[in-house]
Residue, then its C-alpha position, 0 to 999 in steps of 0.5 A: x500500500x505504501x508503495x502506491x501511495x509512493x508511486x501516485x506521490x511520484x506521478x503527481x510530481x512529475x506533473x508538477x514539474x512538467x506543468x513548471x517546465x510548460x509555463x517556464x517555456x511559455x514565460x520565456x517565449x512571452x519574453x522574447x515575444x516582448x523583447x522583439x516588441x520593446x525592439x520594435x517600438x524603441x526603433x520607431x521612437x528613434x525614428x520618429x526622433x530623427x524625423x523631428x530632429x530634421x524638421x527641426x534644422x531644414x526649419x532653423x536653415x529657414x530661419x537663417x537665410x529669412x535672418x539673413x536676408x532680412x539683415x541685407x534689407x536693413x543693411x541697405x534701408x541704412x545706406x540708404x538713409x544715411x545717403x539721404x542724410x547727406x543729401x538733407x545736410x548738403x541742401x540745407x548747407x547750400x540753402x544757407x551758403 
């Protein structure tokens, strides 16, 4: 009698054990399935990062030249008026002379 009580003892844990062993082997393929996701989705963020990081310069060289463009303007309205200036101070000079 002991001894089938010994060998049912022994069937139960080996199913124990096969049961541990499938949910092991199940947790694993979840953790791979969850890596390959985490992978995935880190990709796309450095993706999408560098998009936004592009946008980002062709927008600040846009920025520049409109700058710089901008400061050739303004560079030409002050000739201009200093040369208007000029011709003010000479017409008033030549008006009292």
């Amino acid at each position: 009698m002991q001894c089938l009580e010994f060998q049912r003892d022994i069937d139960k844990g080996e199913n124990e054990v096969v049961n541990l062993l499938s949910e092991k082997e199940f947790l694993e393929n979840e953790i791979h399935l969850l890596d390959e996701k985490n992978n995935a989705l880190k990709n796309l963020m450095l993706a999408f990062m560098d998009e936004i990081v592009q946008d980002l310069l062709d927008c600040n060289s846009a920025l520049d030249v409109e700058t710089q463009s901008r400061n050739h303007e303004n560079e030409k309205l002050l000739k201009d008026i200093d040369v208007m200036k000029s011709m003010l101070h000479s017409s008033i000079n030549h008006y009292n002379c």
